[in-house]
VEXPABA-808189 format. One record per atom (N, C-alpha, C): residue in three letters; x, z, y. Coordinates in steps of 0.02 Angstrom, whole numbers, padded with zeros to 5 digits, always signed. Atoms other than C-alpha are relative to their C-alpha. Layout:
ALAXZY
...
***
This chain:
UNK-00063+00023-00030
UNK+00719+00251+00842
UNK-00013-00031+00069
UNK+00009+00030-00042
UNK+00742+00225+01016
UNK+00035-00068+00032
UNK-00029+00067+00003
UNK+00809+00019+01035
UNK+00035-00001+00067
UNK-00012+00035-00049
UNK+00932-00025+01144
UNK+00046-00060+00009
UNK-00027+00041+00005
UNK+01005-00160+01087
UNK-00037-00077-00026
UNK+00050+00056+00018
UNK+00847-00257+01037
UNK-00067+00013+00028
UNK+00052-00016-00006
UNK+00665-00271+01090
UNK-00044-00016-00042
UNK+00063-00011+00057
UNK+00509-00244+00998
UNK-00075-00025+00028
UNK+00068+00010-00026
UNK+00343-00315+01036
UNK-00052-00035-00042
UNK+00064+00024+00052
UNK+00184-00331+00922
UNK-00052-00054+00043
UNK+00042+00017-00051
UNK+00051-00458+00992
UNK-00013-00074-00064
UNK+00022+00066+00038
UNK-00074-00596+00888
UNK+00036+00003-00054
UNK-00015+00014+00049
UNK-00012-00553+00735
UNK+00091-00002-00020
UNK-00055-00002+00010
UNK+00175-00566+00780
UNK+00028+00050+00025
UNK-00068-00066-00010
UNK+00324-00433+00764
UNK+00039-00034+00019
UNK-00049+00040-00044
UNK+00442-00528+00883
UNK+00065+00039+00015
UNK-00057-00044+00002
UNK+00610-00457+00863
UNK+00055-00045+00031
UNK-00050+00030-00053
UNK+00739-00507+01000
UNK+00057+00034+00000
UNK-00082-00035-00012
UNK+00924-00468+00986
UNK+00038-00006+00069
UNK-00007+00009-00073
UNK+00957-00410+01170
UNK+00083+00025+00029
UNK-00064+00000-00031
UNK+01139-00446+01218
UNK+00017-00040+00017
UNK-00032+00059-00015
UNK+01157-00577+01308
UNK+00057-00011+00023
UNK-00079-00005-00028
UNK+01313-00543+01400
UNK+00033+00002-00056
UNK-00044-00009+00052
UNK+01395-00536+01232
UNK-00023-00066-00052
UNK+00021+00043+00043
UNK+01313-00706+01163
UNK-00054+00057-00052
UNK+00037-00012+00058
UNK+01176-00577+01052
UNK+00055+00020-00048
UNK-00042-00019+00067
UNK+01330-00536+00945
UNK-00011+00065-00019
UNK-00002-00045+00043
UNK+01307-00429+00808
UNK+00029+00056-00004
UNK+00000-00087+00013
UNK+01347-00241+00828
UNK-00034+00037-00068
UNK+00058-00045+00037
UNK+01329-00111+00720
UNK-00059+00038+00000
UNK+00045-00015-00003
UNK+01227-00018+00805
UNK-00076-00046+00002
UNK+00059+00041+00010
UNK+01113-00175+00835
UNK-00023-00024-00071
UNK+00017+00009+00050
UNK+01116-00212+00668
UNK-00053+00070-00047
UNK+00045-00045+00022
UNK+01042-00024+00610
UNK-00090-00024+00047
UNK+00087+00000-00038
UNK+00907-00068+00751
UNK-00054-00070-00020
UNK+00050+00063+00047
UNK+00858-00235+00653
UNK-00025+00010-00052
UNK+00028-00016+00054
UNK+00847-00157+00501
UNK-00070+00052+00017
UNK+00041-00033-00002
UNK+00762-00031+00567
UNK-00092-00028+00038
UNK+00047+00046-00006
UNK+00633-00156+00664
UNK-00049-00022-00045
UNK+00015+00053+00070
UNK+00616-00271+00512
UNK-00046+00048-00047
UNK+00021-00035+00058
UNK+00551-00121+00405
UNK-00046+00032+00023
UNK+00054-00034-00043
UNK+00424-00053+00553
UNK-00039-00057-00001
UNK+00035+00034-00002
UNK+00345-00222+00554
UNK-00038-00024-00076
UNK+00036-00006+00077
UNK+00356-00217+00356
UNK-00067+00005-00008
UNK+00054-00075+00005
UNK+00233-00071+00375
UNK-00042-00004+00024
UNK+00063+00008-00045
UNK+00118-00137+00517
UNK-00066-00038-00042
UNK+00075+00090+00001
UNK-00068-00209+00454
UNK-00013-00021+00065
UNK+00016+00048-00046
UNK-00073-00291+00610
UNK+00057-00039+00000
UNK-00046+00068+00022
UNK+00088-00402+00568
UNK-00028-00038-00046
UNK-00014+00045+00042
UNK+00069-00555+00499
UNK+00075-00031-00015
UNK-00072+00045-00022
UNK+00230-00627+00542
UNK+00057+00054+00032
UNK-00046-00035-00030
UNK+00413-00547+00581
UNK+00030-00083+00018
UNK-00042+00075-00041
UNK+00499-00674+00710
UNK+00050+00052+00028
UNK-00075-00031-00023
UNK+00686-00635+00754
UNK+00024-00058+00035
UNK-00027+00042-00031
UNK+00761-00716+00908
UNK+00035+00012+00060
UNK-00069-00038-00049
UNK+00902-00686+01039
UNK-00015-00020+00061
UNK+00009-00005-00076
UNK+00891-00650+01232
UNK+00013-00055+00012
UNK-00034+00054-00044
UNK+00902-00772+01349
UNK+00017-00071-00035
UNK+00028+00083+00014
UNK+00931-00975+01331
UNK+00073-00007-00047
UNK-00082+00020+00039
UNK+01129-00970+01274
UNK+00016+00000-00066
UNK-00057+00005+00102
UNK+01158-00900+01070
UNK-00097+00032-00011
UNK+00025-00050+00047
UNK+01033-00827+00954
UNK+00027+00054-00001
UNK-00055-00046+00027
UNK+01174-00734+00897
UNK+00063-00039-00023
UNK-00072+00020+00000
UNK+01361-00777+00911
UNK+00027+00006-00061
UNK-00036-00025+00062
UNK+01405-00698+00756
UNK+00021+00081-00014
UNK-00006-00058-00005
UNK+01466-00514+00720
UNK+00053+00011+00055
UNK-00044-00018-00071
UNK+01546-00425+00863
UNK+00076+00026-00050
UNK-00074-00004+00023
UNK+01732-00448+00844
UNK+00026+00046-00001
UNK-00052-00060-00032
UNK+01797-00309+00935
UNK-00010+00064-00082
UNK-00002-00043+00033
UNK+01714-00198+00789
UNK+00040-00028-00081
UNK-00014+00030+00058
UNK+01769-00336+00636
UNK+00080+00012+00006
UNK-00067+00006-00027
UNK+01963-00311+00719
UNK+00027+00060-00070
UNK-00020-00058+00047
UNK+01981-00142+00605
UNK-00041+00008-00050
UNK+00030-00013+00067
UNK+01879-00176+00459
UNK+00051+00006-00054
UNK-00062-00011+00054
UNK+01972-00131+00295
UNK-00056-00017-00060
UNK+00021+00021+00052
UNK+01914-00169+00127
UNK-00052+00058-00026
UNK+00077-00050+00021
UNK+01794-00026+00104
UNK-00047-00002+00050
UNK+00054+00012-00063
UNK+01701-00063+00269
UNK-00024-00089-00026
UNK+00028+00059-00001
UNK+01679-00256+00201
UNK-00027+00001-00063
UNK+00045-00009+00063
UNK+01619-00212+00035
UNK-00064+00030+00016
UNK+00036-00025-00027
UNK+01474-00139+00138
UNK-00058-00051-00022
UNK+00054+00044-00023
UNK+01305-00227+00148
UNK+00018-00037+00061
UNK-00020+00006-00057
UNK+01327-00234+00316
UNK-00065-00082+00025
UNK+00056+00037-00036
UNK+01225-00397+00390
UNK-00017-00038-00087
UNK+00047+00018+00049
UNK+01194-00455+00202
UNK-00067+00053-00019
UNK+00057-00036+00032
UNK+01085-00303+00190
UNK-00059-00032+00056
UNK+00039+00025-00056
UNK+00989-00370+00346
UNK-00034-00065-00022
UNK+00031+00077+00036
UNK+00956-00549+00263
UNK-00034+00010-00059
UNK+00025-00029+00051
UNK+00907-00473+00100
UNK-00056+00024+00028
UNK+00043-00042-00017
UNK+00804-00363+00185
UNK-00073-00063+00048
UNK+00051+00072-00045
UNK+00717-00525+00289
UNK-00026-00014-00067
UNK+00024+00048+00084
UNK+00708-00605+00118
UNK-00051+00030-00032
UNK+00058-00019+00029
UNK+00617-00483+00028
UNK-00050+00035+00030
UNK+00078-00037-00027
UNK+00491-00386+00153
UNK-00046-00052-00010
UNK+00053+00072+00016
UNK+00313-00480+00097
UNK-00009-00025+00062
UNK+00030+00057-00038
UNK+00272-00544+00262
UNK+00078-00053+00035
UNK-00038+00063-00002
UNK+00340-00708+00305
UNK+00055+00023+00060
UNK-00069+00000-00073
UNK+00512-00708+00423
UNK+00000-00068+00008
UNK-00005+00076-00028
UNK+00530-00860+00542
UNK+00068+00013+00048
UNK-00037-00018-00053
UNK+00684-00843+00647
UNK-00004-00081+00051
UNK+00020+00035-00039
UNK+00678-00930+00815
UNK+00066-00039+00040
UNK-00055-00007+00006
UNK+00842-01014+00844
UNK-00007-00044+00083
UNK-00008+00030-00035
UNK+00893-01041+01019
UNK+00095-00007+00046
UNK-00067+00025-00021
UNK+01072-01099+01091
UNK+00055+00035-00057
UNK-00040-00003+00068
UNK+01227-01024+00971
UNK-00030+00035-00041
UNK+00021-00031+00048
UNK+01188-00987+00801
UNK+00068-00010-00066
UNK-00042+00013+00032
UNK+01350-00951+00724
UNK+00025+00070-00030
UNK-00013-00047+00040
UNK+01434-00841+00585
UNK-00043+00055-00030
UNK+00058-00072-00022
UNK+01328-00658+00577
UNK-00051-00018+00015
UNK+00087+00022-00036
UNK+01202-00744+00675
UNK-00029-00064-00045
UNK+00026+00079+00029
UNK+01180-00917+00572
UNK-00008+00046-00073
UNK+00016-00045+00074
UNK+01179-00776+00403
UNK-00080+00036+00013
UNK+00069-00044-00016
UNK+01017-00676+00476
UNK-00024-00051+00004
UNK+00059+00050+00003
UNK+00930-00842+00515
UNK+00003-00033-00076
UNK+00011+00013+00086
UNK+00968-00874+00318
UNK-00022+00014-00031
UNK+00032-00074+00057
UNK+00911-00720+00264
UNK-00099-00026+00012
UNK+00051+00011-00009
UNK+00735-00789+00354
UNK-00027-00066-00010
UNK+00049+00046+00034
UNK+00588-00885+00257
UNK+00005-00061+00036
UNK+00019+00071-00056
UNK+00572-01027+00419
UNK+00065-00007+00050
UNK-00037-00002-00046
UNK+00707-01067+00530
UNK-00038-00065+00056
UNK+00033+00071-00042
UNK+00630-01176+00698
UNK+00038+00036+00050
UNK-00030-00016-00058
UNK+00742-01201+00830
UNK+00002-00049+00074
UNK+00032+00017-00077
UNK+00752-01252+01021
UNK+00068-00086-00040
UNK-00050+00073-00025
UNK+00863-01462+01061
UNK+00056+00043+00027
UNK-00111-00012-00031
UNK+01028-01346+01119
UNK+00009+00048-00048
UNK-00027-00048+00049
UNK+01027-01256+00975
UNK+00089-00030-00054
UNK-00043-00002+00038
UNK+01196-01255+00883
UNK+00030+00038-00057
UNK-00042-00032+00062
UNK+01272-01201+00688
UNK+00060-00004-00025
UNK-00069+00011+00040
UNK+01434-01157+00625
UNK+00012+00051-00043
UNK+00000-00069+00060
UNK+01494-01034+00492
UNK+00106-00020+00023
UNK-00077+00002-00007
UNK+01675-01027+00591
UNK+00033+00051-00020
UNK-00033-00039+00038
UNK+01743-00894+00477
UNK+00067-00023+00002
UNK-00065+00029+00030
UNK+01888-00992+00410
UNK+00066-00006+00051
UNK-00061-00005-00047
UNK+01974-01007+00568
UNK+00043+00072+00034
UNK+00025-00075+00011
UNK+01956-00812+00578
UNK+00066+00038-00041
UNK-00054-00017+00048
UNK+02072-00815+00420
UNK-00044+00040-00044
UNK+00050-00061+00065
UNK+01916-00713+00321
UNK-00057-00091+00004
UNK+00038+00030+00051
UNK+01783-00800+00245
UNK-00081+00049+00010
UNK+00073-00032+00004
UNK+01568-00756+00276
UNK-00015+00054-00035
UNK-00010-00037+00038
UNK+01536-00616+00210
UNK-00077+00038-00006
UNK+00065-00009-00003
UNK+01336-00591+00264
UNK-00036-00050-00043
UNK+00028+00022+00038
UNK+01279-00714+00121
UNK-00006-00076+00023
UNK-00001+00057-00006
UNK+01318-00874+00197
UNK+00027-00062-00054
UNK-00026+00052+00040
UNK+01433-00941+00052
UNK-00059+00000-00062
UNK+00076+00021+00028
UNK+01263-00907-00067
UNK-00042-00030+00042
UNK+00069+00017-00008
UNK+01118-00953+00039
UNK+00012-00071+00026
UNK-00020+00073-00022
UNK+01182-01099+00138
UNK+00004-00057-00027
UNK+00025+00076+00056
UNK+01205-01226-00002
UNK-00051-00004-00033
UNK+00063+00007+00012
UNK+01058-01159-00068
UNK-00059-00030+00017
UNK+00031+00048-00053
UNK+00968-01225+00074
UNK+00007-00061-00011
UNK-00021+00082-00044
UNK+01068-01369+00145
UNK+00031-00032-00072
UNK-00046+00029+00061
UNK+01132-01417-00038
UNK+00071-00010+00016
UNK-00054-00019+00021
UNK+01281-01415-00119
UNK+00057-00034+00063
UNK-00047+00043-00045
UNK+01384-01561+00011
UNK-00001+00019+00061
UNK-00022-00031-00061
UNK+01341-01494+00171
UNK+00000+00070+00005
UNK-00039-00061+00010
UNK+01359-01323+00115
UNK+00076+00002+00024
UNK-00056+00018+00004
UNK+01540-01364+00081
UNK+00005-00023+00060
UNK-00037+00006-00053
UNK+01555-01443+00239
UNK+00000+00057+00052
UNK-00027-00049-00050
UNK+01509-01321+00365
UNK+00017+00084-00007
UNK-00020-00084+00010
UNK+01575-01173+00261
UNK+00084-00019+00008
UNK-00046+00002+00013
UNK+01747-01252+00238
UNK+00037-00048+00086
UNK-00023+00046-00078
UNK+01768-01369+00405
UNK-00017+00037+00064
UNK+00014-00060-00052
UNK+01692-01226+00506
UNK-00021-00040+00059
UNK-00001+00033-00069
UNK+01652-01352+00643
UNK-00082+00012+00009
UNK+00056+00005-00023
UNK+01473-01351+00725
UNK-00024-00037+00012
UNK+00033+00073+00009
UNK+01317-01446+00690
UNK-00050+00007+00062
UNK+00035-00011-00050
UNK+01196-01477+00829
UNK-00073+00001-00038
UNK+00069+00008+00027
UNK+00991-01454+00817
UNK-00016-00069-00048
UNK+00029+00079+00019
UNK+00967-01653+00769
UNK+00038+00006-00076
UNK-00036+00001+00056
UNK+01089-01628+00624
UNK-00031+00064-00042
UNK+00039-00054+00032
UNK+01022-01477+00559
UNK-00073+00011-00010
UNK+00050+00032+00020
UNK+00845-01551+00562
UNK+00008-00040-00067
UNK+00005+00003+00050
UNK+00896-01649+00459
UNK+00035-00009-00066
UNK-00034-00007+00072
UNK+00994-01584+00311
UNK-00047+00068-00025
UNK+00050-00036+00049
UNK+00849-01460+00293
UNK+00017+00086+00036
UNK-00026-00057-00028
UNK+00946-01314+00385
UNK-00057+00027+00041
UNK+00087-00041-00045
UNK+00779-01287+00523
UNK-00042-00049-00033
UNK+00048+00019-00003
UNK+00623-01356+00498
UNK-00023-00059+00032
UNK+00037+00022-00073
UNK+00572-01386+00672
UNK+00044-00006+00044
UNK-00050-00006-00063
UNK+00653-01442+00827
UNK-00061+00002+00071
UNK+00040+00032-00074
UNK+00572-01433+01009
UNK+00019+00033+00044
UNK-00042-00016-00070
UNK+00635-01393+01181
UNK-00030+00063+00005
UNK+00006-00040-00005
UNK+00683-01246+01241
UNK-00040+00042+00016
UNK+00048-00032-00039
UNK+00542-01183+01337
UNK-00066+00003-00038
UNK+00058-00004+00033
UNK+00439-01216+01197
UNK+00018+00050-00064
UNK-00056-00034+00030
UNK+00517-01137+01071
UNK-00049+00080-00028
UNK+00038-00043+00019
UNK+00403-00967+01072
UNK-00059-00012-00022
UNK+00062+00010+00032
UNK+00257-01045+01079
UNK-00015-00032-00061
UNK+00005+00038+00084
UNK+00294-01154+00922
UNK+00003+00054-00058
UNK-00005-00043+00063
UNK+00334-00992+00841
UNK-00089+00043-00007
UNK+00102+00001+00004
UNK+00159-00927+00887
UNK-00065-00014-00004
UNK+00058+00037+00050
UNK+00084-01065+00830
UNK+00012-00013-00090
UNK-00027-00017+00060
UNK+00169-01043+00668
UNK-00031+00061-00038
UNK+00020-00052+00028
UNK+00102-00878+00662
UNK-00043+00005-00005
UNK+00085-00018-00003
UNK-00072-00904+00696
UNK-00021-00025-00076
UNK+00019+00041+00047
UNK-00086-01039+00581
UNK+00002+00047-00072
UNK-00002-00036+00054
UNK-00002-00919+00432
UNK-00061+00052-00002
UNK+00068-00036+00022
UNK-00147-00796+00486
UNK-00056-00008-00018
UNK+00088+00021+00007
UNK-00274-00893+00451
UNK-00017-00012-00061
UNK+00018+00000+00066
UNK-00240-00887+00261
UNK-00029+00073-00027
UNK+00022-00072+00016
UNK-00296-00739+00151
UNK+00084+00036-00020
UNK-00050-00026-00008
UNK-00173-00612+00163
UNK+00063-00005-00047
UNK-00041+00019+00058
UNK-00097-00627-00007
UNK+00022-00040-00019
UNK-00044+00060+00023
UNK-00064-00793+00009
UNK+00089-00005+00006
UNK-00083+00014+00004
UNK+00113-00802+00091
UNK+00015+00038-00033
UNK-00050-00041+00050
UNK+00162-00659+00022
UNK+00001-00022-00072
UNK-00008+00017+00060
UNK+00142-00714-00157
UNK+00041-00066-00001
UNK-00010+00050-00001
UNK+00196-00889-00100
UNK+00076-00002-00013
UNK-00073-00033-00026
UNK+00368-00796-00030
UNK+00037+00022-00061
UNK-00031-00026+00077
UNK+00389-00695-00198
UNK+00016-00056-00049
UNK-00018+00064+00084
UNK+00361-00856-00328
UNK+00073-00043+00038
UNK-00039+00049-00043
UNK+00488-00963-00206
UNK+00074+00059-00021
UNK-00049-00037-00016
UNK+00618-00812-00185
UNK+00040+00032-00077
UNK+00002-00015+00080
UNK+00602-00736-00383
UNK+00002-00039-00028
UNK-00022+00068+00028
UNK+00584-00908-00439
UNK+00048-00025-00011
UNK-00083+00039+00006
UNK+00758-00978-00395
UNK+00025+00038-00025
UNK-00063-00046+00008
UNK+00853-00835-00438
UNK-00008-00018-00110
UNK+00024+00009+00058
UNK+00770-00881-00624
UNK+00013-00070-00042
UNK+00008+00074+00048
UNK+00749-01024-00759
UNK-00043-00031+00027
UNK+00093+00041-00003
UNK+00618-01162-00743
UNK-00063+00038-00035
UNK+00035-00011+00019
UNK+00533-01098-00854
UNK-00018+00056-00015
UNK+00037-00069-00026
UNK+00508-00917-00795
UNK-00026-00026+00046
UNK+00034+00003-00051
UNK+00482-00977-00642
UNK-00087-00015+00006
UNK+00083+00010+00023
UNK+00324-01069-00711
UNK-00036+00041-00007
UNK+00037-00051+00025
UNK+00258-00932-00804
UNK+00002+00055+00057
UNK+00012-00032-00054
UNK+00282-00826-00666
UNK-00046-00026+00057
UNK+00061+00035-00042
UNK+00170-00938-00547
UNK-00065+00005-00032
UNK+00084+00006+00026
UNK+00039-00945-00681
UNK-00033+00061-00001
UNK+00020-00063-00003
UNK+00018-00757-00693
UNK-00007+00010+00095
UNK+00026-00024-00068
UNK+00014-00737-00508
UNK-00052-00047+00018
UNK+00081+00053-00026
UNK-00119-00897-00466
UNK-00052+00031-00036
UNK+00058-00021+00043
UNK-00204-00803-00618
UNK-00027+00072+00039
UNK+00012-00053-00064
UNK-00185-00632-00499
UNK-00059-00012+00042
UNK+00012-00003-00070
UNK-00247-00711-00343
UNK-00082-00049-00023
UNK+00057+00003-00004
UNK-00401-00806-00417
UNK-00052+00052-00053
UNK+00038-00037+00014
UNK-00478-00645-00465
UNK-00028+00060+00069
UNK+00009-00063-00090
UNK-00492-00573-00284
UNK-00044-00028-00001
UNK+00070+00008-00033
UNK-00638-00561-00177
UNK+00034-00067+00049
UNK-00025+00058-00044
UNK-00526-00679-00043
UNK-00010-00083-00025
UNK+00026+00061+00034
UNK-00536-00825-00166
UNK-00050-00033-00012
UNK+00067+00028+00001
UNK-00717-00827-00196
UNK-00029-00034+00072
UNK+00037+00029-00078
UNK-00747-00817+00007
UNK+00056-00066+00026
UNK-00031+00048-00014
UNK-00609-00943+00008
UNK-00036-00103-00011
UNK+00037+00067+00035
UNK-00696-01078-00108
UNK-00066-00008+00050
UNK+00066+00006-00032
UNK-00877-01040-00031
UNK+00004-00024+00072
UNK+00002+00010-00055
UNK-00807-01048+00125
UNK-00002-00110+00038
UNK-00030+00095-00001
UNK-00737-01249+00112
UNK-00069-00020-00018
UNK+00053+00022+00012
UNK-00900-01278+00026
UNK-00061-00009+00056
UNK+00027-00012-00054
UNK-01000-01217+00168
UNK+00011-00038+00065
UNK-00019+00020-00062
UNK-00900-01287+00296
UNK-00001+00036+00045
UNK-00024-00057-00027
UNK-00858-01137+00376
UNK+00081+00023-00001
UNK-00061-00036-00007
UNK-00713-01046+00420
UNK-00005+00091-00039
UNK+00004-00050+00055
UNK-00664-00887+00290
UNK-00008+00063+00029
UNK+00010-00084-00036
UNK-00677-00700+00322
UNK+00028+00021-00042
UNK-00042-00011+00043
UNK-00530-00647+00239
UNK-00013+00091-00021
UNK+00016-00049-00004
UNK-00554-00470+00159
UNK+00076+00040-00020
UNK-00061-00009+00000
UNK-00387-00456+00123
UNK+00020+00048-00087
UNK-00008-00032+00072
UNK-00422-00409-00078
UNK-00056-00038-00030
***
């Protein structure tokens, strides 16, 4: 696929996926949306990804939300679609880790894709809202699930139903990002994010991603038993042994990646 609504660039481990519309706030198209999926599932595939990072042109939105002009004539068989829930899903479950990189608006469409991803770290002018409601519709990319999931049940409810917008400092801390740090820093925090994840053995996040993601959707007490069979998995690799020897040694590991 040839992109023209996003750019693509592999480098140190990261698949850096940029939603390039800035004249339109980054808002969500369909066609940009086939070219995320289709991104997201080329970096799947790369062994030289560690990391898929998703983050929007220029200093102003992430992503505004879905482009209106095309939401104007949706009908009830176009919103029963996937449509940008397949995009968050699709963040959610590829094994390597998603971090989205959140810089100035991150609202509706656009605040659902940074849901769909494992890390959210964003820039001091970053802003969230889920302004549906004023709209007269209601989220429909997986914000009324994932959001309280996150931010729990109370500020769920607030910024699904008050629709108003929270700034970076507030969304620090109810758990919504992570990380906050100025704009200009902002990439490089994500590429130090990514190094750091490379420097485990390969199977770590990913297994970490699966027990966390398969876990909730479960009981307690699958979830358990599901962790114990995979820690029982992962200390029968070769990575584990050069992992232990390695700390012992006082060395740094040589991951073999099995």
């Amino acid at each position: 696929m040839q992109y023209k609504n996003i750019l693509y660039e592999v480098d140190s481990g990261l698949a850096l996926i940029t939603i390039n519309r800035p004249e339109k706030l980054n808002a969500i198209s369909l066609a940009t949306l086939d070219e995320l999926q289709h991104a997201v599932a080329k970096a799947g595939n790369d062994e030289a990804v560690c990391v898929i990072g998703v983050t929007g042109a220029g200093s102003r939105a992430f992503a505004a939300g879905s482009d209106l002009s095309e939401v104007v004539d949706r009908d009830l068989r176009k919103a029963l679609e996937p449509i940008v829930q397949g995009l968050a899903e699709q963040l959610e479950r590829t094994p390597k880790p998603t971090i989205a990189a959140i810089n100035g608006i991150c609202f509706g469409g656009g605040l659902e894709v940074a849901l769909g991803c494992d890390l959210r770290v964003a820039s001091s002018n970053a802003t969230f809202a889920t302004p549906e409601g004023k709209l007269g519709i209601i989220p429909g990319g997986g914000a009324c699930a994932r959001l309280p999931r996150i931010v729990g049940r109370g500020w769920g409810m607030e910024m699904l139903l008050m629709g108003d917008a929270i700034d970076a400092e507030r969304a620090l801390q109810i758990g919504l990002i992570t990380r906050m740090v100025e704009p200009e820093a902002l990439i490089d925090e994500l590429k130090t994010m990514t190094k750091h994840l490379a420097s485990f053995a390969p199977m770590v996040p990913r297994t970490m991603k699966a027990m966390v993601n398969f876990g909730m959707e479960g009981s307690l007490a699958s979830a358990l038993m599901l962790e114990k069979y995979a820690q029982g998995a992962l200390v029968q690799t070769a990575d584990k042994e050069e992992g232990i020897a390695a700390f012992l040694e006082k060395r740094k590991p040589v991951w073999q990646g099995k």
